[in-house]
Legacy VTK file of the C-alpha trace (Angstrom):
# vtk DataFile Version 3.0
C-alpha trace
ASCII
DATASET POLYDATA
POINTS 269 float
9.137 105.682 18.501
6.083 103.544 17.411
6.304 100.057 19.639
7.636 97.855 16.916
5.860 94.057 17.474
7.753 91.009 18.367
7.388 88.992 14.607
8.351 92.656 13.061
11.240 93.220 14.990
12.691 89.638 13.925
11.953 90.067 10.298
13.859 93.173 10.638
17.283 91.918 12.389
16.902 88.781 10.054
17.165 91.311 7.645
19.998 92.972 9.013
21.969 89.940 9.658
21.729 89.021 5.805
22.841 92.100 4.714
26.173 92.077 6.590
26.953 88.096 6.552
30.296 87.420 8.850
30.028 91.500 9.875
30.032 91.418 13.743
27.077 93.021 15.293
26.721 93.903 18.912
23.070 94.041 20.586
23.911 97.719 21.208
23.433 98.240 17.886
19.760 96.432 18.070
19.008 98.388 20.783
19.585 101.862 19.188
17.699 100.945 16.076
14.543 99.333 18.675
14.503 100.628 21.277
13.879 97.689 23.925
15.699 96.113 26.133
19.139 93.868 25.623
16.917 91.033 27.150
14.194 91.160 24.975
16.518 91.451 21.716
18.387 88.502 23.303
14.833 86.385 23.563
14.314 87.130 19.854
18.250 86.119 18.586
17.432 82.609 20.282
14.318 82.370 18.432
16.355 83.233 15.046
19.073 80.931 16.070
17.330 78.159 16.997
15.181 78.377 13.513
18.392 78.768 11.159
19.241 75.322 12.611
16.126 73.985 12.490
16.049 74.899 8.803
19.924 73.944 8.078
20.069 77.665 6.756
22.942 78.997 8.359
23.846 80.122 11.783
24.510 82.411 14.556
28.011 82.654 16.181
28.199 84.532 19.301
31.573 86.263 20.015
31.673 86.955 23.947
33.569 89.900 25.832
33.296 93.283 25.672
33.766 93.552 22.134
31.533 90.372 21.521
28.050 90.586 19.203
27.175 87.894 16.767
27.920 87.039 13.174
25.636 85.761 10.470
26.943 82.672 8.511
25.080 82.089 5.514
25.983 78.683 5.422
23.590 75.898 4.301
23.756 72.453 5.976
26.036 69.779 3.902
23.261 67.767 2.799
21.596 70.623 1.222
24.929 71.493 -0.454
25.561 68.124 -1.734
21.859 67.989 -3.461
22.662 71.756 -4.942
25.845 70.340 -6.503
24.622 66.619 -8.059
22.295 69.197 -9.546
24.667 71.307 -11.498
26.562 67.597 -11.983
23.863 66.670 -13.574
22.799 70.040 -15.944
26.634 70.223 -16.961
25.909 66.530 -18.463
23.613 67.467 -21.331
25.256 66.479 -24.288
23.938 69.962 -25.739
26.251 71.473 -23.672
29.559 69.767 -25.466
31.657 72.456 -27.797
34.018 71.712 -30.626
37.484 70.928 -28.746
35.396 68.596 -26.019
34.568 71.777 -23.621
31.518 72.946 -21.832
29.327 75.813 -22.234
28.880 76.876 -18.717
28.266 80.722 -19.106
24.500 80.351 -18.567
24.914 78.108 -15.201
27.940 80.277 -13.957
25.901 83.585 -14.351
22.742 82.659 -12.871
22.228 84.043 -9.264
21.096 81.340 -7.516
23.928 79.072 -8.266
26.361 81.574 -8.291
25.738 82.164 -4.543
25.109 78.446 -3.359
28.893 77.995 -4.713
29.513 80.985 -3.269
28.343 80.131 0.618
30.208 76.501 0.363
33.233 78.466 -0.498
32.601 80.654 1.901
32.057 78.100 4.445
35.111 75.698 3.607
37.489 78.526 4.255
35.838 80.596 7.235
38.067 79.143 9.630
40.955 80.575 7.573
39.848 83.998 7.910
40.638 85.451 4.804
40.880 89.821 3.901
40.128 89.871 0.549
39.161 87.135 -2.428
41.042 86.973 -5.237
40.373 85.806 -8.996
41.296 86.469 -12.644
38.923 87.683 -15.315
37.148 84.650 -15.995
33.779 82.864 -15.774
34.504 81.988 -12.267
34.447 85.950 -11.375
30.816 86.013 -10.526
31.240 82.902 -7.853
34.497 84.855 -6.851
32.022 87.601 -6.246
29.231 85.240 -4.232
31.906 84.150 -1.899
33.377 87.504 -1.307
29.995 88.677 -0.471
29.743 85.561 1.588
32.386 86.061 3.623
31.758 90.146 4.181
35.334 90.868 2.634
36.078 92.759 -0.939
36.830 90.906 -3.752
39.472 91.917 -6.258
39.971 90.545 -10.114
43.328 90.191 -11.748
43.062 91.278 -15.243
44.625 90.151 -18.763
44.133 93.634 -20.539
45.009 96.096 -18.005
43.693 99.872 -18.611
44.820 103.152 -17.620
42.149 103.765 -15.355
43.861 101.316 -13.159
47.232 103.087 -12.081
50.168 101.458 -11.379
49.873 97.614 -11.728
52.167 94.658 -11.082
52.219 92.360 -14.369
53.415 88.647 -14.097
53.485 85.876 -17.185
51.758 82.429 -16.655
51.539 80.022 -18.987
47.802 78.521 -18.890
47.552 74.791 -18.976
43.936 74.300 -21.108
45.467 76.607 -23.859
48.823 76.051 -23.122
49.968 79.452 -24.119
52.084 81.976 -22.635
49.338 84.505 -20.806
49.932 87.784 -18.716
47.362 89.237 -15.903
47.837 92.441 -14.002
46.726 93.628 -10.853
46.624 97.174 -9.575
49.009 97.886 -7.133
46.285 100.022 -4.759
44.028 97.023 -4.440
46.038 94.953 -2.244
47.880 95.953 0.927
50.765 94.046 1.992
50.623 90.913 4.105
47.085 90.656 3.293
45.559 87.008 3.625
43.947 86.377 0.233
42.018 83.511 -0.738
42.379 82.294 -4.187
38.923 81.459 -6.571
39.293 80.068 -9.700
36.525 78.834 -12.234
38.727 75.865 -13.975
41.670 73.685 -12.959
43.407 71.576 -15.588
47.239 71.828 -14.775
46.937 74.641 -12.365
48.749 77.581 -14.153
46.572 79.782 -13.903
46.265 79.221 -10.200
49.958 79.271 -9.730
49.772 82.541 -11.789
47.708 84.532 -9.472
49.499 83.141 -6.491
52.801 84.533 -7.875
50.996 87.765 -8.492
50.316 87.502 -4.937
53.898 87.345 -3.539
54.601 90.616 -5.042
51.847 92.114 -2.590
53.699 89.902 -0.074
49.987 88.403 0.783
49.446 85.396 2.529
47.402 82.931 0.896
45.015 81.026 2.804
43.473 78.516 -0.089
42.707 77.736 -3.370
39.406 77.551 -4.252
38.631 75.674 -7.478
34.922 75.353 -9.485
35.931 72.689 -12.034
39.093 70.872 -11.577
39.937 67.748 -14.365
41.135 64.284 -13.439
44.229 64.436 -15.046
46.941 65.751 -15.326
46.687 64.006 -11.435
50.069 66.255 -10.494
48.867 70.197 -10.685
51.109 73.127 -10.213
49.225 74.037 -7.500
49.532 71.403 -4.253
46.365 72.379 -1.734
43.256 73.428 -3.711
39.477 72.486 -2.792
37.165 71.665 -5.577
33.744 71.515 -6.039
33.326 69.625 -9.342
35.738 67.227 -10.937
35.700 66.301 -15.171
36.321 63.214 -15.571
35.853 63.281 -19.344
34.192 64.637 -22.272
33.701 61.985 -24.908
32.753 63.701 -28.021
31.769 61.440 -30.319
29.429 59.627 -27.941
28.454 63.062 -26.543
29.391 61.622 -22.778
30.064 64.634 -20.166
31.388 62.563 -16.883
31.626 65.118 -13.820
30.552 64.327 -10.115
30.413 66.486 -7.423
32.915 66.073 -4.746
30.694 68.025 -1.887
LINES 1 270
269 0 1 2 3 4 5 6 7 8 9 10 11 12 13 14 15 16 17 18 19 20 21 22 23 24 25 26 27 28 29 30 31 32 33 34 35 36 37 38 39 40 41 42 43 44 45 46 47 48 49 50 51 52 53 54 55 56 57 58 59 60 61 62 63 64 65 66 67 68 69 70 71 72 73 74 75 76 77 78 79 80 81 82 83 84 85 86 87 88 89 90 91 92 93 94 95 96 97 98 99 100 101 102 103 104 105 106 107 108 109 110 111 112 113 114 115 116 117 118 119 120 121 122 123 124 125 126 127 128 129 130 131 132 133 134 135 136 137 138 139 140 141 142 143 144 145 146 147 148 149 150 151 152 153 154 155 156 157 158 159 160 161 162 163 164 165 166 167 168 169 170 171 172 173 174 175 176 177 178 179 180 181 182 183 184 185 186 187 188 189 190 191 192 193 194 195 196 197 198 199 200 201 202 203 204 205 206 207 208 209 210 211 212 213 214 215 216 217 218 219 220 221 222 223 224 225 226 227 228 229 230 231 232 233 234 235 236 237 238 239 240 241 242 243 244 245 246 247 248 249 250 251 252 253 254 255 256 257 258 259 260 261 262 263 264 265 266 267 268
């Protein structure tokens, strides 16, 4: 094997680490793919380490024992968080972006890569700890952050839908009744995406009254999965009492004054 240099061989597990965020990876498998010693690949992970933190751009945890390696989180540091969000705040309060019925037009902001994943990782990074199998959502504009934090977290991500197809098998349907439309809505998720007892974390784009939340969570308990949290993009100020008790939000709407074309939304990172 051509002697790989030192700068080289760091780009290259950086590389490696990204790809596979919260994946476990032991030095063995550094070793195979180098070629050098466990020391020298340990010298280099310091020097990775110790510039993630420098740079607030996520970290290195170190499992220990014999099945120990280390684990990518691509989490950013809080204060770099907090400016990403004011920053969205503050796009999301162009009066442009006010529609008829005193909504926002969010599609551009919630399909654009680099936000998607910034709300992603501080998803991701709230609910770690929790150590969630699988991310769940429903058909929605939040399915793209749902996606972001999935990826995030190194788990799957699966998407209750409101127009189940064939293609899907056997699926377990549940009514809701959504609390912006306040209309009586079904979703359906296949019955070979979930396995039972699974801990699922919940993602959700927008919170008014929480139905749609409580929806998928009752979808849930016919899997007999364990939630572990409720994640929500956009939650509103009131109704104060939601259907849904324990949810973590990145945004709260205040109020969208149409005839003075006022959006008022803060970030609560």
């Amino acid at each position: 094997m051509e002697r790989i240099k030192r700068t080289e061989r760091i780009v290259a597990i950086m590389r490696v680490f990204t790809s596979n965020p919260c994946r476990l990876i032991t030095l063995g498998e550094f070793v195979d793919m180098f070629g050098c010693a466990k020391s020298t690949l340990s010298e280099d992970i310091a020097h990775i380490k110790s510039s993630l933190l420098k740079m607030g751009m996520g970290t290195l945890e170190t499992v220990n024992g014999t099945n120990g390696g280390l684990r990518f989180l691509p989490f950013n540091s809080d204060e770099s968080d907090r400016l990403i969000m004011e920053s969205v705040c503050e796009e999301l309060k162009k009066n442009e972006r006010i529609l008829p019925g005193g909504y926002l037009y969010t599609t551009d902001m919630f399909s654009n890569p680099k936000i998607t994943q910034a709300m992603g990782e501080i998803f991701a990074k709230h609910f770690y700890a929790r150590k969630p199998d699988v991310v769940v959502t429903v058909e929605s504009m939040g399915v793209p952050i749902a996606s972001m934090t999935a990826k995030a977290l190194g788990i799957p991500m699966v998407t209750a839908r409101h127009n189940i197809k064939a293609s899907e098998g056997s699926t377990v349907t549940i009514n809701y009744v959504s609390a912006s439309s306040n209309r009586m809505q079904s979703m359906s998720l296949s019955r070979r995406l979930l396995h039972r007892g699974e801990r699922a974390l919940i993602i959700d784009d927008f919170m008014k009254g929480g139905g749609t939340a409580k929806g998928i969570a009752d979808l849930l308990s016919e899997f007999d999965a364990e939630i572990v949290g409720t994640g929500v993009i956009i939650a509103t100020e009131e109704p104060k009492k939601k259907l849904v008790d324990d949810f973590y939000q990145l945004m709260t709407l205040y109020n969208v004054d149409t005839d003075n074309k006022i959006v008022d939304i803060k970030s609560r990172i």
